[in-house]
C-alpha positions in Angstrom: -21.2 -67.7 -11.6 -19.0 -66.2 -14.3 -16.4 -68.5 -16.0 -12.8 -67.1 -16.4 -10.7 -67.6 -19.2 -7.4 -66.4 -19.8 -5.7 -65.9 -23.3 -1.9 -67.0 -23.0 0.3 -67.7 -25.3 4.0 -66.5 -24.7 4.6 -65.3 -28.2 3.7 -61.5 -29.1 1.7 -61.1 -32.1 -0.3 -64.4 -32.0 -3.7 -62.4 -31.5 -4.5 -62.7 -27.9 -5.5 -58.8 -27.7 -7.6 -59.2 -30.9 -9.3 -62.5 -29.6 -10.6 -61.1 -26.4 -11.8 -57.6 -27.6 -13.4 -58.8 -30.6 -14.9 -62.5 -29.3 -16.1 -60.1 -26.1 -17.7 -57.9 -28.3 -19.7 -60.6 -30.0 -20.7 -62.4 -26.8 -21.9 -59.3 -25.7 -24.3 -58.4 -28.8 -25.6 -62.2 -27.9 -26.8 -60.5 -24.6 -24.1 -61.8 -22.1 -22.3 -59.9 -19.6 -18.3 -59.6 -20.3 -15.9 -57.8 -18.8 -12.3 -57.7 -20.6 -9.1 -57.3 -17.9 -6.0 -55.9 -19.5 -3.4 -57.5 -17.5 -0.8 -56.5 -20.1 1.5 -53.6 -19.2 1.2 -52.3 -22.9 -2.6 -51.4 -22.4 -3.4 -52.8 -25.9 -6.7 -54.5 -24.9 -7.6 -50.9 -22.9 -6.8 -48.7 -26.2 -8.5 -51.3 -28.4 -11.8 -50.9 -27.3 -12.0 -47.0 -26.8 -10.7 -46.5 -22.9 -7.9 -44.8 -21.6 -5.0 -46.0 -20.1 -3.9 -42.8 -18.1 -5.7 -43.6 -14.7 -6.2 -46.0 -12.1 -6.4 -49.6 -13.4 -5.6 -53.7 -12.7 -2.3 -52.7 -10.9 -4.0 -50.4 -8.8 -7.3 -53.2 -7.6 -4.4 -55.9 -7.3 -2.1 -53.4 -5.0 -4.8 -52.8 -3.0 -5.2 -49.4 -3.2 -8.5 -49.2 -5.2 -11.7 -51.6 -5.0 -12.4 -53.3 -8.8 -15.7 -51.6 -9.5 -14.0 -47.9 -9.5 -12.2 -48.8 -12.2 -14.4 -50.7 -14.6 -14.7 -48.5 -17.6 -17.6 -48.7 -20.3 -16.9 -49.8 -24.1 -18.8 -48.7 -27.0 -20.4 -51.8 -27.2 -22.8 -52.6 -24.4 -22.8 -55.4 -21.8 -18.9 -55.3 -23.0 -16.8 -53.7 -20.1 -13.5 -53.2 -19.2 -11.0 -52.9 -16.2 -7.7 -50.9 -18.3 -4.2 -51.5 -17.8 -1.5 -49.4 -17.8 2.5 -48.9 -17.8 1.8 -49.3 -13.8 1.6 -52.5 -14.5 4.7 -53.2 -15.7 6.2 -52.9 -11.8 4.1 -56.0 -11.3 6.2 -58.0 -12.7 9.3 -57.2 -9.9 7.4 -56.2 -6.8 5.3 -59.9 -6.7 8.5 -61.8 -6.9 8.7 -61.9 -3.0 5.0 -61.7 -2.2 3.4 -64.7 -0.4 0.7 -66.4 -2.6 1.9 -64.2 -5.3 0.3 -65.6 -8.0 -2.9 -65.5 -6.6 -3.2 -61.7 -6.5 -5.1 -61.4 -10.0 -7.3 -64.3 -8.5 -8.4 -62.6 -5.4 -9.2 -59.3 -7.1 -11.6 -61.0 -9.8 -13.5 -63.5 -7.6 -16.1 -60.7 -6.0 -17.0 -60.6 -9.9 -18.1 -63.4 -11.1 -21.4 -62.9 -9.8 -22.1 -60.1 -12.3 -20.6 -61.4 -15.3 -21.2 -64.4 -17.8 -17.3 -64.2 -19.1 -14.5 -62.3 -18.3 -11.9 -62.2 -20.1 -7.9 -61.9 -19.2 -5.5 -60.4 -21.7 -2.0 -61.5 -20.5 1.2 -60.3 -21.8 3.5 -62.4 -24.4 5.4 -63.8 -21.7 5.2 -66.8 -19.2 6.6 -64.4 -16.5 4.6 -63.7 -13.0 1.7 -61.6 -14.7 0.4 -65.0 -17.3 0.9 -67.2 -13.8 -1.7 -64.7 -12.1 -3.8 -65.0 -15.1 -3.8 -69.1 -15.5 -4.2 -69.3 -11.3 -7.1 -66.9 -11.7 -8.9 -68.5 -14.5 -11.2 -71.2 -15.3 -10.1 -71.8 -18.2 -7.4 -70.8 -20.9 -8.2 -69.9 -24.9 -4.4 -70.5 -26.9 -4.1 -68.6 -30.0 -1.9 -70.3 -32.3 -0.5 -68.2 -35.4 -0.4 -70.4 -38.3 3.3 -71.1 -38.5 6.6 -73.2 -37.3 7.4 -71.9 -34.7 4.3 -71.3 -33.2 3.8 -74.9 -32.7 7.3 -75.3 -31.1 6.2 -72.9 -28.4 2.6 -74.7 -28.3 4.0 -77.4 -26.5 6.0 -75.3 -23.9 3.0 -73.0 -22.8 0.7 -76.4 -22.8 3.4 -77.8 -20.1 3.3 -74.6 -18.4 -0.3 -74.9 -18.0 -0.3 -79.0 -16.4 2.0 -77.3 -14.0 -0.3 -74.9 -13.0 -3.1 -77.6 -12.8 -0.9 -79.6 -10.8 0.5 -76.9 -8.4 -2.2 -73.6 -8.2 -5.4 -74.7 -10.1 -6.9 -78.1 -10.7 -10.1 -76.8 -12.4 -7.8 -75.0 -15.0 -8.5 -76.8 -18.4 -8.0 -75.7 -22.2 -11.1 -74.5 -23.5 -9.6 -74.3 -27.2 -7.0 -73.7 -29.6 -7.8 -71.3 -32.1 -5.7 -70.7 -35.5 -5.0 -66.9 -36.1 -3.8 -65.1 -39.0 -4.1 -67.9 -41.0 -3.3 -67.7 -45.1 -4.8 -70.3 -46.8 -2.2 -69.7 -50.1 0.7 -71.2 -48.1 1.5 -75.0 -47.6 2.8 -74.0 -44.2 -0.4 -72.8 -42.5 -2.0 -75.6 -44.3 0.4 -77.8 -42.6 0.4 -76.3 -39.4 -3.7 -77.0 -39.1 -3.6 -80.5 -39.7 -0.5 -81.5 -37.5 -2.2 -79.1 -35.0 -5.3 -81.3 -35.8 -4.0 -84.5 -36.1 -3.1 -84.0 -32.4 -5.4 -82.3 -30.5 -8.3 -83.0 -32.3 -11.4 -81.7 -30.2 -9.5 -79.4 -28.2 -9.6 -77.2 -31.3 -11.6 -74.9 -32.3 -13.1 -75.4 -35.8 -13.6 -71.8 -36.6 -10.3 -70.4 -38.0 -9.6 -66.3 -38.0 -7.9 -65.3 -41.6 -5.9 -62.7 -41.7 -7.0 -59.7 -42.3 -6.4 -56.0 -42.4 -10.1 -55.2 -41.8 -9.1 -56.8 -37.9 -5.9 -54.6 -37.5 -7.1 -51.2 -38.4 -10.0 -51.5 -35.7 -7.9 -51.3 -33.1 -6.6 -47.6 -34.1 -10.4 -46.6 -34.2 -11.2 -47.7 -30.6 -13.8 -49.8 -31.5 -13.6 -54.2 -31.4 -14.6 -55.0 -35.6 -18.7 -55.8 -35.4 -18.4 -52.0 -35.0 -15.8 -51.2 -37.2 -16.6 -53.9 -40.7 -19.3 -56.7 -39.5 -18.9 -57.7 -43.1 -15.1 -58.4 -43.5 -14.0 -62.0 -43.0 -12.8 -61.5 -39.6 -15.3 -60.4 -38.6 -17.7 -63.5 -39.6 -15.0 -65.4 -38.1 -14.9 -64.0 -34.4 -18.6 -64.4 -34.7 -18.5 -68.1 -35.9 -16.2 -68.2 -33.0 -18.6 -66.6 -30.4 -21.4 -69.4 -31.4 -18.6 -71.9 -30.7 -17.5 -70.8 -27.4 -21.6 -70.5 -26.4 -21.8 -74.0 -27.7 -18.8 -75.3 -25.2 -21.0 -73.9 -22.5 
């Protein structure tokens, strides 16, 4: 059975889209089955790896009107697929409000996968709106990146009470598989800071590999491809694929 994790964090920016393309990518190459859901109105994850965003999607398998394996789209890497997103979504977020079991809808659409996939992989948007509830109630498990400054860590500890809630109300098997520093600048004291407080306190809950920042990572994007396609030699890119021997290494 595949396992499901689900990048939250409800700041924009933080690397969520750019952790799932590019640690899918990897995985992939390794010779696993992924499959990336956009579950982000924006459609950044669907652009990101070379799909459009113009047809039928994740709003249209959760409405009901179309079965999940119509939309699933193929990336230029392969074994790394994708179900797109697009503005559709965005309706989402006001026509659940007054659904029963409404945060299960994302849930029921990806269970008849997990059969044909060793990780999928949910991109939610910066929020901890209706859309992230789907994805936490859906998933196995949850991936937090964490940019390297203040207030970062002040909303670290708001999205990690959001999750015990949802352990405690929709999902017990939920758990953090990891936080991962992003965009981290080694010249400042701050993200120097931020890594050992972050440390200090969660210890093994962390993961050791931390992504730099780097330009290399944000100009692949624009190309449509994730970056072992794009640079494989740039720093980011060894990270994310430090990171993808890590995440094989949690099982």
């Amino acid at each position: 059975m595949g396992m499901i994790t689900v990048f939250a964090n409800q700041k924009g920016g933080v690397g969520k889209t750019t952790t799932a393309a590019n640690l899918g990518a990897y995985l992939a190459q390794a010779g696993k089955r992924v499959l990336l859901v956009d579950f982000d109105p924006q459609g950044n994850l669907t652009s990101s790896v070379g799909c459009s965003n113009d047809g039928e999607g994740i709003y249209e398998i959760i409405s009901g009107k179309v079965e999940p394996q119509s939309v699933i789209c193929k990336t230029p890497v392969e074994q790394l697929m994708l179900v797109p997103s697009s503005v559709n979504l965005s309706g989402a977020n006001v026509e659940l409000v007054n659904e029963e079991n409404r945060e299960r809808f994302l849930h029921e659409a990806l269970d008849p996968l997990r059969g044909q996939f060793d990780y999928i992989y949910i991109d939610c948007p910066p929020s901890l709106g209706i859309l992230t509830l789907n994805g936490l109630v859906a998933a196995d498990n949850v991936i937090v990146p964490l940019q390297c400054e203040y207030f970062a860590m002040e909303g670290l500890t708001q999205l990690l009470d959001s999750i015990t809630a949802v352990q405690r109300s929709h999902n017990k098997r939920l758990a953090v598989l990891g936080i991962l520093f992003t965009m981290y600048d080694g010249r400042t004291r701050l993200a120097q800071e931020v890594v050992e407080q972050v440390l200090g306190y969660f210890g093994e809950t962390v993961f050791r590999t931390i992504i730099p920042r780097n330009v290399r990572l944000s100009e692949a994007p624009s190309h449509g491809v994730p970056i072992p396609l794009y640079d494989r030699e740039c720093s980011g890119a060894r990270a994310y694929e430090q990171l993808s021997q890590e995440v094989l290494a949690r099982g």
